[in-house]
BALOBA-1460 file (C-alpha; in Angstrom, 3 decimals):
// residues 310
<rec num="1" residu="x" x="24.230" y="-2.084" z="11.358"/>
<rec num="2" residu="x" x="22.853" y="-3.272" z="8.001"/>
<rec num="3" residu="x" x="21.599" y="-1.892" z="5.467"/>
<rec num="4" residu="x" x="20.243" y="-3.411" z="2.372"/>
<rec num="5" residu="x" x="19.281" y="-1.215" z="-1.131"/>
<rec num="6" residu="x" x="16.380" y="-3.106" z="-2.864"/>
<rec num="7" residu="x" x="15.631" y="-2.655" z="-6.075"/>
<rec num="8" residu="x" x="12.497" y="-4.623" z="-8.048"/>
<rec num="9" residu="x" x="12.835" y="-4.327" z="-11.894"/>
<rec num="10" residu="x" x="11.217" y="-5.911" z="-15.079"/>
<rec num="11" residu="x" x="13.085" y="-4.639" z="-17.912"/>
<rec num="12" residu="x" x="14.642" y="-1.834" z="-16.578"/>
<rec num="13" residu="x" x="18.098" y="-1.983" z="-18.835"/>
<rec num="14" residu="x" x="18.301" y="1.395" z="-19.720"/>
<rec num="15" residu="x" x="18.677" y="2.543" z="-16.327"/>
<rec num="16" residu="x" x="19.624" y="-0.162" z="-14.151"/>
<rec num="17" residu="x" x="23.342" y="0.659" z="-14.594"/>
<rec num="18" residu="x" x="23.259" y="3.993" z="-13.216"/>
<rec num="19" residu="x" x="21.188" y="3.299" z="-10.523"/>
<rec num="20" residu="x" x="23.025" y="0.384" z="-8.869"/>
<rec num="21" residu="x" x="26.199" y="3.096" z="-8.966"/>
<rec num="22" residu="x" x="24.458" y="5.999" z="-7.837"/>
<rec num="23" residu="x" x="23.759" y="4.221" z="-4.721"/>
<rec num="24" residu="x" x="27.072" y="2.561" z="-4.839"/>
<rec num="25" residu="x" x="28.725" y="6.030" z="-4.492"/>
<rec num="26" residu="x" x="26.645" y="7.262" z="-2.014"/>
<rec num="27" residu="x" x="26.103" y="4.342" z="0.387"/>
<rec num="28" residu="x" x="29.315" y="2.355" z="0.033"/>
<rec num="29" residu="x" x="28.779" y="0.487" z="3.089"/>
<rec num="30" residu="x" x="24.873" y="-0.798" z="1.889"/>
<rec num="31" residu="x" x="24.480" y="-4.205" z="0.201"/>
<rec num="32" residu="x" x="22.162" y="-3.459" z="-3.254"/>
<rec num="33" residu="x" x="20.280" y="-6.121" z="-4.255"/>
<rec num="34" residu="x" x="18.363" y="-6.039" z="-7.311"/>
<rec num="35" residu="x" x="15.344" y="-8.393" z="-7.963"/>
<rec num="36" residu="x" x="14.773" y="-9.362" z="-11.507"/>
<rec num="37" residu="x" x="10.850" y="-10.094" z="-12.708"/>
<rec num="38" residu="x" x="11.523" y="-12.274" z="-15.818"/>
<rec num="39" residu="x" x="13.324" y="-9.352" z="-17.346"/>
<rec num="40" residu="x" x="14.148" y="-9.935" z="-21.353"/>
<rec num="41" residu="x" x="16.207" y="-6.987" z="-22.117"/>
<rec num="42" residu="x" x="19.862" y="-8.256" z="-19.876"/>
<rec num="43" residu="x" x="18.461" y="-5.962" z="-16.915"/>
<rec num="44" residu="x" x="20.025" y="-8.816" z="-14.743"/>
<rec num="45" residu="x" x="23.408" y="-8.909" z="-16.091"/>
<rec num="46" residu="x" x="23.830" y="-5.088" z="-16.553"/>
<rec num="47" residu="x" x="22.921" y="-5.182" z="-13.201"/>
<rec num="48" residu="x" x="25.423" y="-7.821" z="-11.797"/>
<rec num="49" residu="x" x="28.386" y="-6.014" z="-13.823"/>
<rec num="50" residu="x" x="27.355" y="-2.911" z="-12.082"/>
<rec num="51" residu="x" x="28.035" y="-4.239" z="-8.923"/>
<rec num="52" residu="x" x="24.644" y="-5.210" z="-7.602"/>
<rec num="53" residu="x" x="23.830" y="-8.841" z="-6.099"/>
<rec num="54" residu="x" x="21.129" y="-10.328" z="-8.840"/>
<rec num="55" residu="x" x="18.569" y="-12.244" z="-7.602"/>
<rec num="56" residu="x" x="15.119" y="-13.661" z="-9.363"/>
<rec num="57" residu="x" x="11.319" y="-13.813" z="-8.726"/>
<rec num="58" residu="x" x="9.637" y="-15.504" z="-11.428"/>
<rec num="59" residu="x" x="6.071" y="-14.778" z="-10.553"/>
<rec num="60" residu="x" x="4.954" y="-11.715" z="-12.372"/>
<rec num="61" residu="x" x="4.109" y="-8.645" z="-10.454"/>
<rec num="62" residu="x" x="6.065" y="-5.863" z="-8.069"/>
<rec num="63" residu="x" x="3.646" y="-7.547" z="-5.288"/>
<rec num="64" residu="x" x="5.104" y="-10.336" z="-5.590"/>
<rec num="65" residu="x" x="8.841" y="-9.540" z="-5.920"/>
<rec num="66" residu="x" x="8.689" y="-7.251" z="-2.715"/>
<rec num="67" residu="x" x="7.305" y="-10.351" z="-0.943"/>
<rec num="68" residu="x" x="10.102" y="-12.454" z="-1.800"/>
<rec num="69" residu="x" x="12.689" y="-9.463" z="-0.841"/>
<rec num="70" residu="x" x="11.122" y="-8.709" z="2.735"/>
<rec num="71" residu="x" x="11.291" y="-12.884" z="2.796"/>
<rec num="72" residu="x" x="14.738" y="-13.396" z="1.706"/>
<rec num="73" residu="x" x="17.172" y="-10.981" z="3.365"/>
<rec num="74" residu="x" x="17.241" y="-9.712" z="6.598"/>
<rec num="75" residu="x" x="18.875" y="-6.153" z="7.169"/>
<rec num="76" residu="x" x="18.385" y="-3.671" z="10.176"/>
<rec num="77" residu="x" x="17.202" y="-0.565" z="7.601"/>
<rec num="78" residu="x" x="15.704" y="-1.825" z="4.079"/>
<rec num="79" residu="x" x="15.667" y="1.150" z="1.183"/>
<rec num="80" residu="x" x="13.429" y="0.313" z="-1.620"/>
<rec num="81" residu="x" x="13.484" y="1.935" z="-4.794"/>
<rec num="82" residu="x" x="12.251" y="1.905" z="-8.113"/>
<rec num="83" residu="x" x="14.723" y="0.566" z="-11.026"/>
<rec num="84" residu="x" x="13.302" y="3.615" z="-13.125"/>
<rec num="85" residu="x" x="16.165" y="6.216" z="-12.356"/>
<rec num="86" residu="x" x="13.154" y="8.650" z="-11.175"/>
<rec num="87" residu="x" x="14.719" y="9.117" z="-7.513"/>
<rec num="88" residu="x" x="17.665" y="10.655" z="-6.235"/>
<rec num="89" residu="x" x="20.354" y="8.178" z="-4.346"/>
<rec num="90" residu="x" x="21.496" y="11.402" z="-1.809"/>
<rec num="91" residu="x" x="17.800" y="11.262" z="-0.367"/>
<rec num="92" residu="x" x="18.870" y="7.483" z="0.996"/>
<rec num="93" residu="x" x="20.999" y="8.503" z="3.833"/>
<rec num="94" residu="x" x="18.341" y="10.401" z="5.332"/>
<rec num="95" residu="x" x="16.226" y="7.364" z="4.859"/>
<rec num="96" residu="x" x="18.749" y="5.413" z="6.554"/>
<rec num="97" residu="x" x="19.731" y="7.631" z="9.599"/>
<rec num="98" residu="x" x="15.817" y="7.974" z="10.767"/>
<rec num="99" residu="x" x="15.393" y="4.309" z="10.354"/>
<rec num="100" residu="x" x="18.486" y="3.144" z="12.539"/>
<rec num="101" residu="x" x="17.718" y="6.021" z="14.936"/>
<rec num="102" residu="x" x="14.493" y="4.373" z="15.804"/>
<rec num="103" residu="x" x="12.788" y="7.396" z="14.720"/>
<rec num="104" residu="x" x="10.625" y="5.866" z="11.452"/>
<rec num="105" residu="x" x="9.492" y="2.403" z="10.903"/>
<rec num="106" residu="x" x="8.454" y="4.160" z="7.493"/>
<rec num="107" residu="x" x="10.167" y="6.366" z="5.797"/>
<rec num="108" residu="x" x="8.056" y="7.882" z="2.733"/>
<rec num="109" residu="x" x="9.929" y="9.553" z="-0.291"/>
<rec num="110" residu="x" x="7.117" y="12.465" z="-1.025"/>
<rec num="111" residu="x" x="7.499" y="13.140" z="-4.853"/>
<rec num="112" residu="x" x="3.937" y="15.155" z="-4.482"/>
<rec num="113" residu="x" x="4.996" y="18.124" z="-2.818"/>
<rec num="114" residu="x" x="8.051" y="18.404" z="-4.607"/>
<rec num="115" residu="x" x="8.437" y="17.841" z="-8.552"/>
<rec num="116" residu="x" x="6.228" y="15.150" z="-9.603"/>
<rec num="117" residu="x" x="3.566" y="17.472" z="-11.101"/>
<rec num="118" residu="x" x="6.053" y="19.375" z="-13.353"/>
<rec num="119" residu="x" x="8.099" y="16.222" z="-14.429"/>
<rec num="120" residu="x" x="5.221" y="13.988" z="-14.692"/>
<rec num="121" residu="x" x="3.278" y="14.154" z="-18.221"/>
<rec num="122" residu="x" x="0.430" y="11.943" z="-17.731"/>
<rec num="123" residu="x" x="-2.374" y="13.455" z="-15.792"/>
<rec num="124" residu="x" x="-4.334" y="10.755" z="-15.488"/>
<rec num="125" residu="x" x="-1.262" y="9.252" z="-13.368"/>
<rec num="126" residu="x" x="-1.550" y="12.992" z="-11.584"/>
<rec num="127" residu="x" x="-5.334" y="12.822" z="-10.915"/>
<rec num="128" residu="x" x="-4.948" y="8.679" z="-9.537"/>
<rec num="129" residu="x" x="-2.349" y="9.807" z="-7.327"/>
<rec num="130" residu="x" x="-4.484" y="12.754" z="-5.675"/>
<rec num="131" residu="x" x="-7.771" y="10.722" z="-5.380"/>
<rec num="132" residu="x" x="-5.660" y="7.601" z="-4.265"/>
<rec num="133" residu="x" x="-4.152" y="10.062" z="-1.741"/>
<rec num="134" residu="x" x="-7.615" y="11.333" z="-0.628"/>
<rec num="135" residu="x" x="-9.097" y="8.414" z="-0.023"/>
<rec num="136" residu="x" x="-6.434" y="6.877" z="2.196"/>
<rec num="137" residu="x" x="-6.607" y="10.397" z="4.261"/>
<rec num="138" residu="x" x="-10.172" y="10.344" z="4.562"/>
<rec num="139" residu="x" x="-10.831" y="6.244" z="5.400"/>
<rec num="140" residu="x" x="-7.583" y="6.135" z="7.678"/>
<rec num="141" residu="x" x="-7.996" y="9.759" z="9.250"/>
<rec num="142" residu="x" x="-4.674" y="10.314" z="8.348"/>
<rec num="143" residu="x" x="-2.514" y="13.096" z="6.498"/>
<rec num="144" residu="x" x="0.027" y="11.548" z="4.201"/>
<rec num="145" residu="x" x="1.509" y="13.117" z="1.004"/>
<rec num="146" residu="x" x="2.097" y="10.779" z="-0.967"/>
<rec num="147" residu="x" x="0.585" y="7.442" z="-0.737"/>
<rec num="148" residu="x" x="1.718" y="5.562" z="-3.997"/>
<rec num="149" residu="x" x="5.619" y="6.643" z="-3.975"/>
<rec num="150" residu="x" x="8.226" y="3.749" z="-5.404"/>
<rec num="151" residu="x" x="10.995" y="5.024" z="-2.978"/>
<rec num="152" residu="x" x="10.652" y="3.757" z="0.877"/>
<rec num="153" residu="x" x="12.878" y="3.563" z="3.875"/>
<rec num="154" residu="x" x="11.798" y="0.084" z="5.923"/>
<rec num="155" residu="x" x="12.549" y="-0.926" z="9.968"/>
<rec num="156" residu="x" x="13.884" y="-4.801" z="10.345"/>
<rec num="157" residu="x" x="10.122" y="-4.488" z="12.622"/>
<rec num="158" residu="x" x="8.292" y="-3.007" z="9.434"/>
<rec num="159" residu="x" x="9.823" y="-5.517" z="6.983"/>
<rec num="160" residu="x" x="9.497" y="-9.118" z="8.959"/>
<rec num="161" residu="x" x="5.733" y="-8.369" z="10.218"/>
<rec num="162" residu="x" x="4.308" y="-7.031" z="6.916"/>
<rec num="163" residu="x" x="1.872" y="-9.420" z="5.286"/>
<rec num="164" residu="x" x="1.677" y="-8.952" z="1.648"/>
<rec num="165" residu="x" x="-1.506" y="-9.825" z="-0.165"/>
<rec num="166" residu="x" x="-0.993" y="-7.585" z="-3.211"/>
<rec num="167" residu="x" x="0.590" y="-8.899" z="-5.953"/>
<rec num="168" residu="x" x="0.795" y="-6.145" z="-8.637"/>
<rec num="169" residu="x" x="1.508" y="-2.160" z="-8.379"/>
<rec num="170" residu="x" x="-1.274" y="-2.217" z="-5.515"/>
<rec num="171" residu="x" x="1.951" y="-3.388" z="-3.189"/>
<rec num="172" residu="x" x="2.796" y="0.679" z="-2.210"/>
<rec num="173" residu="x" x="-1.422" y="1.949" z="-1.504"/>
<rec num="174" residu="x" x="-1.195" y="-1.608" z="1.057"/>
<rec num="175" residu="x" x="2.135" y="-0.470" z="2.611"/>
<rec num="176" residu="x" x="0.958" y="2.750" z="3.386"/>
<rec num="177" residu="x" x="-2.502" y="1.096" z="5.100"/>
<rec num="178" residu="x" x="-0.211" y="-1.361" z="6.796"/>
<rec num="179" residu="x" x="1.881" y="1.635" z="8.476"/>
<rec num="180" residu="x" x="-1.406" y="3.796" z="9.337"/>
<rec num="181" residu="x" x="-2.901" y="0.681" z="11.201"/>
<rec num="182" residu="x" x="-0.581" y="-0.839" z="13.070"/>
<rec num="183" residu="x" x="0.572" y="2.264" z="14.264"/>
<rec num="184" residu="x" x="3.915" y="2.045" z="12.874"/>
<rec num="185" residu="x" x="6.096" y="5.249" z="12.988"/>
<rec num="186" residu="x" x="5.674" y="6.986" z="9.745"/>
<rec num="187" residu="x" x="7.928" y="9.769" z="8.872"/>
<rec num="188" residu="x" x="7.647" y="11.432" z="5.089"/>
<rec num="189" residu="x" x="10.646" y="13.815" z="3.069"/>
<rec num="190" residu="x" x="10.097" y="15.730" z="0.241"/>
<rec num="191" residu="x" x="12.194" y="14.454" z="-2.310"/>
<rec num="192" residu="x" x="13.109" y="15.632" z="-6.238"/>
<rec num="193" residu="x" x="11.337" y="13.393" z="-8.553"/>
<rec num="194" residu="x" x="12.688" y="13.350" z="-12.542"/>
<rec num="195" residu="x" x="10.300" y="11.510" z="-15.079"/>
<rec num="196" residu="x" x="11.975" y="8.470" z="-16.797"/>
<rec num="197" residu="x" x="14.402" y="9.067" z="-19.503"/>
<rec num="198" residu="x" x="13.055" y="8.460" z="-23.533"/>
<rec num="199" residu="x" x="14.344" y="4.849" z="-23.979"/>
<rec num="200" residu="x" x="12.689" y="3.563" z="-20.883"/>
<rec num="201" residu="x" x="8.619" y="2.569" z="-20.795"/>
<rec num="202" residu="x" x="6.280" y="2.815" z="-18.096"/>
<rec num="203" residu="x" x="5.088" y="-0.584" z="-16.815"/>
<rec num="204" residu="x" x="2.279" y="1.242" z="-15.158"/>
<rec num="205" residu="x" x="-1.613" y="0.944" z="-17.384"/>
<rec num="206" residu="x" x="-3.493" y="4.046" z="-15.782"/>
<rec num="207" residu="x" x="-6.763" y="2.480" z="-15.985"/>
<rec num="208" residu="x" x="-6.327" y="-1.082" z="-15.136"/>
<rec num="209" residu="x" x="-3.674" y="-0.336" z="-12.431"/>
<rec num="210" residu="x" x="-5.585" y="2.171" z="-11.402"/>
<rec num="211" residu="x" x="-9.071" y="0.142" z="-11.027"/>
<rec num="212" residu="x" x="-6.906" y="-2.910" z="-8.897"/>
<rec num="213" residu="x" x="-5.713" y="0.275" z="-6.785"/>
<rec num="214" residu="x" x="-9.313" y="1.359" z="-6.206"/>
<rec num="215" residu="x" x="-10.725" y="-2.513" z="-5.421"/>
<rec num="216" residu="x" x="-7.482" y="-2.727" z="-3.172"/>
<rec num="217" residu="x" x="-8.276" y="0.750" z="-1.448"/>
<rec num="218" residu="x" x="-12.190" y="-0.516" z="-0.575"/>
<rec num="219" residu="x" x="-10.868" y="-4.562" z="0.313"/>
<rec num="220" residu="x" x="-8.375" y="-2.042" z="3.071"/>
<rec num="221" residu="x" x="-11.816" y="-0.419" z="4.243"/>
<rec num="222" residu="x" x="-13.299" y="-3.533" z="4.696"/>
<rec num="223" residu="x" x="-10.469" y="-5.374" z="6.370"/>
<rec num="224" residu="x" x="-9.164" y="-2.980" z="8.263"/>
<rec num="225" residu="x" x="-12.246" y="-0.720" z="9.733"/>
<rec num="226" residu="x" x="-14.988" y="-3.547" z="9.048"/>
<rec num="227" residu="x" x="-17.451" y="-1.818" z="11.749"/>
<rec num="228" residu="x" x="-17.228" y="0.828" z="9.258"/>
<rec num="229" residu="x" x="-17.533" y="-0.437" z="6.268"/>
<rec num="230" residu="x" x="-20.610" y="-2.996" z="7.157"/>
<rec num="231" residu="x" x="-22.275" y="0.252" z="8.894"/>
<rec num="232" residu="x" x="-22.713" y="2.096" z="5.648"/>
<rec num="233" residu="x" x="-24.008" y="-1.397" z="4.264"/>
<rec num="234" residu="x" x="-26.366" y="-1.807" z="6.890"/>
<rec num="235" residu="x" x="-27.366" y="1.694" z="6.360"/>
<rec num="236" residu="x" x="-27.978" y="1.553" z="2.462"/>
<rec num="237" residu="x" x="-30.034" y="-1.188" z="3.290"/>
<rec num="238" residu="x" x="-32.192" y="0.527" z="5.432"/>
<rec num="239" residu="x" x="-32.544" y="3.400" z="3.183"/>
<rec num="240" residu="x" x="-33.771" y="1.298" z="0.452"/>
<rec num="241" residu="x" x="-36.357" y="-0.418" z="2.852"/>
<rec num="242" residu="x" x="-37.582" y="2.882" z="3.967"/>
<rec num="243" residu="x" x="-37.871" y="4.948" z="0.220"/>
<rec num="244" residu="x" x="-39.987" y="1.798" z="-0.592"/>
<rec num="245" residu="x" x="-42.154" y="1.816" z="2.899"/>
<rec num="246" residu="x" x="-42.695" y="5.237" z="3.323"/>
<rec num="247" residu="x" x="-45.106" y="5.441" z="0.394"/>
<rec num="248" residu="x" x="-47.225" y="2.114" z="1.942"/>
<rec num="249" residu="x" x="-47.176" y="3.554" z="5.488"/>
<rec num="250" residu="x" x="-48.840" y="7.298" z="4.061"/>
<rec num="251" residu="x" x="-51.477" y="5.093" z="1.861"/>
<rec num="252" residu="x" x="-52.176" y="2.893" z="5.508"/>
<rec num="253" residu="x" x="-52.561" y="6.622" z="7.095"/>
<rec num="254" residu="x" x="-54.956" y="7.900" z="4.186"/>
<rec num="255" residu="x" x="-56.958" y="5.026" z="4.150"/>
<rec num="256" residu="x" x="-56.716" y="2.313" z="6.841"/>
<rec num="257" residu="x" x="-55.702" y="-0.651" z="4.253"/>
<rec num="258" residu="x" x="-52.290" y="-2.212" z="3.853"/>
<rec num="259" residu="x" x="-51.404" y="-2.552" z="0.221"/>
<rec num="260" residu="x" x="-48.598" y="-4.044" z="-1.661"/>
<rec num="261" residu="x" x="-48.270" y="-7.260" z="0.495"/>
<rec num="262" residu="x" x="-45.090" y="-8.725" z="-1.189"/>
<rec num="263" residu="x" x="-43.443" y="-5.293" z="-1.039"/>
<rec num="264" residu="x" x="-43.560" y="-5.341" z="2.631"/>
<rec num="265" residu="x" x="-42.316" y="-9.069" z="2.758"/>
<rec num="266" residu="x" x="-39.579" y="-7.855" z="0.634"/>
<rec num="267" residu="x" x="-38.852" y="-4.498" z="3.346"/>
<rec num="268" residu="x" x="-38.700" y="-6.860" z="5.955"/>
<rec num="269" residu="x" x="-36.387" y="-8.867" z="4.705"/>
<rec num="270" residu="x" x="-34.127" y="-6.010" z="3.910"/>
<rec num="271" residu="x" x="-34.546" y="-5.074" z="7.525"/>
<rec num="272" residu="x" x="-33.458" y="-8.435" z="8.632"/>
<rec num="273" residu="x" x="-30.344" y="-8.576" z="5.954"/>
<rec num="274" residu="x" x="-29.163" y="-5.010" z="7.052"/>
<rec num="275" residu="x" x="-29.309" y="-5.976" z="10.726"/>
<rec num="276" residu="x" x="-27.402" y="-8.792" z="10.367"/>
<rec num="277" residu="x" x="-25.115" y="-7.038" z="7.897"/>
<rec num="278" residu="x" x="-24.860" y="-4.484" z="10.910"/>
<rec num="279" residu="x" x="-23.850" y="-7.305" z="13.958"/>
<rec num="280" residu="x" x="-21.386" y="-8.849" z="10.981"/>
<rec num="281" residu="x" x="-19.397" y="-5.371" z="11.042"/>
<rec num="282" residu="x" x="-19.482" y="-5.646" z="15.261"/>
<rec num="283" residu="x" x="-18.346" y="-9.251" z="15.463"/>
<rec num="284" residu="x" x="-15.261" y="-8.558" z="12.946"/>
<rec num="285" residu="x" x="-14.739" y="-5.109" z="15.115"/>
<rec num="286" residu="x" x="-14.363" y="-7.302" z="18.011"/>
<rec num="287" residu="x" x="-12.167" y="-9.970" z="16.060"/>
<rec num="288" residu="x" x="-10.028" y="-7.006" z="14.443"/>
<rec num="289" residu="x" x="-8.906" y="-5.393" z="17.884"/>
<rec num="290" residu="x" x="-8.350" y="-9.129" z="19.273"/>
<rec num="291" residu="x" x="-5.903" y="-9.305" z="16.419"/>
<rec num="292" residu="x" x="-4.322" y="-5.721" z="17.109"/>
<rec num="293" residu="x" x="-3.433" y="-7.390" z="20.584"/>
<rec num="294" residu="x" x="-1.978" y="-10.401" z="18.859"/>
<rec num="295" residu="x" x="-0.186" y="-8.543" z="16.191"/>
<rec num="296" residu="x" x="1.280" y="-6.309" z="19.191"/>
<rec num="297" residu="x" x="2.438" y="-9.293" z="21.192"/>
<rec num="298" residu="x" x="4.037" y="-10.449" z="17.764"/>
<rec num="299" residu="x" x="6.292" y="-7.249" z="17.545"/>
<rec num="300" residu="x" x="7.589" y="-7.662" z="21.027"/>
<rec num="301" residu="x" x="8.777" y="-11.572" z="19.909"/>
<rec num="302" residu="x" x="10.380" y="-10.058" z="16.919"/>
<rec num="303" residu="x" x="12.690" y="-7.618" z="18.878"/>
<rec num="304" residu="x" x="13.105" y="-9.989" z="21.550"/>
<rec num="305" residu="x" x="14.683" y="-12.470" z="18.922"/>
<rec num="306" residu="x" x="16.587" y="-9.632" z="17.338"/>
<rec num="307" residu="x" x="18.602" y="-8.713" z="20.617"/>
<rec num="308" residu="x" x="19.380" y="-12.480" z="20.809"/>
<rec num="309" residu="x" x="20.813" y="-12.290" z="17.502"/>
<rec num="310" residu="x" x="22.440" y="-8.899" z="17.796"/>
């Protein structure tokens, strides 16, 4: 059984080194592959002396590089984890033993209910992380802990069926959706989280990370529970049409004359836009389950072509 370490970095040098050893010395028998993102500072070569096998994504973005790892190498339990030195190697065999044992097809490294708050030192990072958390739990009736964590235990299933759209830090809130949808096994561990030592920077901007996040969250809503999502449309709609026709229906009541013509060509056009906006959200419902079936068929393929291979 294989099992591959992958580590996305973009400047990472001052950490890199101990990293790629840590896991070295506590999963000898793993392959550790580190993908560099146009890195200036020699994070590749520290890297390769290290021990690690270097490879390169030139398009900008952790999005992007975790597309090209779940592309490139095939493995029958993935790790992934930050280049940051933030979490702890030992937590990795756990990972490892309830992926091979069938028993997660995501493993989630939960840094909130453990030491993230105390290590951490930018609340803004804190409060993102909560509401980011909340929203996923409310939209996906779901319970997870920690929704944006770096470190991640992957299924050969998980990996070769996940389409990545996200091409930025948005690449862990879509992972999490992905797992919650498809009704993938998802199994979380507390684990020790240490903030980044002083030499190494943040790649992270709160506010325009966190904004991407939050479009990324509602494009989820809409993609994955579009009945939903065009519902509450539909619905606004209809409440704007009726705060506007209430007032002409009471005057029509009082006095027996229908005033405000255009206003009530305008209403009924609302009417008309929120109804369709309504059989839009039933159409993609129908189109959306259609695909579940597909996307079902599509995982018993995958492990059909796996035995083969095995």
């Amino acid at each position: 059984m294989k099992t591959a370490i992958l580590v996305p970095c973009y400047n990472e040098s001052a950490t890199i080194e101990k990293v790629v050893l840590d896991f070295k010395k506590v999963m000898p028998h793993a392959d550790i592959y580190v993908y560099d993102n146009n890195s200036t500072d020699g994070t590749d070569e520290i890297a390769r002396n290290a021990g690690a096998i270097v490879k390169y994504e030139y398009k900008q973005g952790k999005g992007n590089v975790v597309r090209a790892m779940f592309r490139d190498i095939d493995a029958d339990c993935y790790i992934m984890v930050d280049g940051d030195d933030t979490y702890p190697a030992e937590s990795a065999l756990e990972f490892e033993k309830l992926v091979l044992d069938k028993k997660a097809d995501m493993v989630i490294g939960d840094r909130l209910s453990s030491t993230y708050f105390e290590e951490n030192d930018r609340p803004f990072h804190n409060t993102g992380n909560k509401m980011v958390r909340r929203f996923i739990n409310t939209f996906f009736n779901s319970d997870l802990k920690d929704i944006m964590t770096g470190m991640r235990g992957f299924s050969y299933e998980f990996v070769k069926s996940f389409p990545i759209s996200s091409k930025e830090f948005e690449i862990e809130t879509e992972m999490s959706v992905f797992a919650l949808t498809k009704n993938f096994k998802i199994v979380e561990i507390p684990i020790e989280y240490k903030d980044r030592i002083e030499g190494s920077e943040s790649k992270l901007n709160t506010y325009q990370d966190g904004f991407k996040v939050i479009r990324m969250i509602f494009s989820l809503i809409r993609n994955q529970r579009p009945l939903f999502f065009f519902s509450i449309a539909s619905l606004i709609l209809l409440v704007i049409a009726g705060i506007h026709f209430v007032p002409i229906l009471i005057k029509y009541f009082s006095t027996g004359l229908v005033l405000k013509i255009p206003t009530l060509i305008m209403i009924a056009m609302v009417v008309m836009i929120a109804a369709m906006t309504f059989f839009v959200g039933v159409i993609l419902h129908v189109l959306k389950r259609q695909h579940a079936d597909n996307f079902e068929h599509h995982l018993i393929i995958l492990n059909e072509l796996k035995k083969k291979d095995e």
